[in-house]
C-alpha positions, 0 to 999 in steps of 0.5 A: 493891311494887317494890325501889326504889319511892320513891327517886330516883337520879341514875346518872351514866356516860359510856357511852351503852350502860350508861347506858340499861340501868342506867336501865330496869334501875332504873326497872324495880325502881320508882326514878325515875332521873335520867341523865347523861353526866358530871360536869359534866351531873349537877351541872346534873341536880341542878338541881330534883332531889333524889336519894335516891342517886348511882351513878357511875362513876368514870371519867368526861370532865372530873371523875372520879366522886370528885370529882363526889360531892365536890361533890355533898356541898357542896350542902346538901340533898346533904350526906350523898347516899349513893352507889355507884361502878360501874367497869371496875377491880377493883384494891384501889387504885381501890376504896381511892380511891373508899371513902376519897372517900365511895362506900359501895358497889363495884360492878365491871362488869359488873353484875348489875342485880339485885345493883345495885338490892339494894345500892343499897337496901341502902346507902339503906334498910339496915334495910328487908327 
């Protein structure tokens, strides 16, 4: 069985480049992945899909990533939606900011893929082994 077999993720970055990689690199450990753009494309995205977590960046056009989880968590069925910040800043004060706005994760670029998807598992299923 594959590390993320079961889950669903919606992987939201702006990049086009790490958007793609990210998406074959978590489809490959078995995760159906659902990609967006921006905030605006994965609020649509969420449209007839739920996702099991959310991995963002947090800068993105229009809403950065808090806000995007911040309205993500006001839909019902994503009311508790973990999620997983992915971001170019490695100061405290972004990492404060996106904790203190619900992210369970800080994931600074660049990103090891294996490391991603044990937290992403990590963070959605905490007592698997």
């Amino acid at each position: 069985m594959k590390l993320l077999e079961g889950l669903s993720i919606l992987l939201v970055d702006d990049n086009e480049d790490s958007l793609e990689l990210l998406e074959l690199s978590l489809q490959m450990e078995g995760a159906t992945v659902r990609g967006a753009h921006s905030a605006e494309a994965a609020l649509e995205a969420v449209s007839g899909f739920t996702p099991s977590v959310l991995v963002s960046d947090l800068t993105l056009p229009g809403d950065d990533g808090c806000e995007l989880l911040r309205k993500l968590r006001k839909l019902p069925a994503l009311d508790h939606l973990p999620a997983i910040a992915v971001t170019g800043h490695s100061d405290g004060e972004a990492k404060a900011r996106a904790l203190k706005a619900g992210f369970g994760a800080y994931v600074v670029k660049p990103i090891n893929l294996n490391e991603l998807a044990r937290i992403v598992r990590g963070l959605v299923m905490p007592d698997a082994r």
